[in-house]
C-alpha positions, 0 to 999 in steps of 0.5 A: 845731097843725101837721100838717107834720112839719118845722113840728111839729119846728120848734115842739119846737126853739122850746120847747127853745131858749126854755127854754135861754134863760128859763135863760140870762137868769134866772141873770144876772139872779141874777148881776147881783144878786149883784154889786150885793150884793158892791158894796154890801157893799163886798167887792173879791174877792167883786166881782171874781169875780161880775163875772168870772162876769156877764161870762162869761155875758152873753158866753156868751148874745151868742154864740148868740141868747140876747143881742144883741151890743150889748145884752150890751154894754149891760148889762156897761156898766151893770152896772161902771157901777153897781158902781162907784157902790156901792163908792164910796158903801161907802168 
């Protein structure tokens, strides 16, 4: 444990960034999920939402330092990567 004050107040400001973090990440990981469903299932709208939603969020996450820019980057290309190779086996 630290004795220094600004060290003690470093470690509270660590834990309340990771927790908004672990938030940030778990729920694109359930947005993520969500359009993988939406593109299984075969529904335009309910995919074009999520996707909408997903890129929002990954976007929110890159502008703090939840996410680095290229790996947000990284993960909506995969993401309409595979969302695209879901619709085209549903139709």
């Amino acid at each position: 444990m630290p004795n220094i004050k600004s060290a003690k107040k470093r470690v509270d400001i660590a834990a309340r960034n990771r927790k908004v973090n672990v938030e940030l990440k778990s729920r694109v990981r359930t947005l993520i999920k969500n359009c993988l469903k939406a593109a299984k299932a075969g529904e335009e709208e309910a995919l074009k939402l999520a996707l909408s939603l997903t890129f929002k969020t990954i976007d929110k996450g890159s502008k703090g330092s939840t996410y680095h820019k290229n790996k947000a980057a990284r993960l909506k290309s995969r993401l309409v990567k595979k969302t695209r190779k879901y619709s085209e086996a549903a139709a």
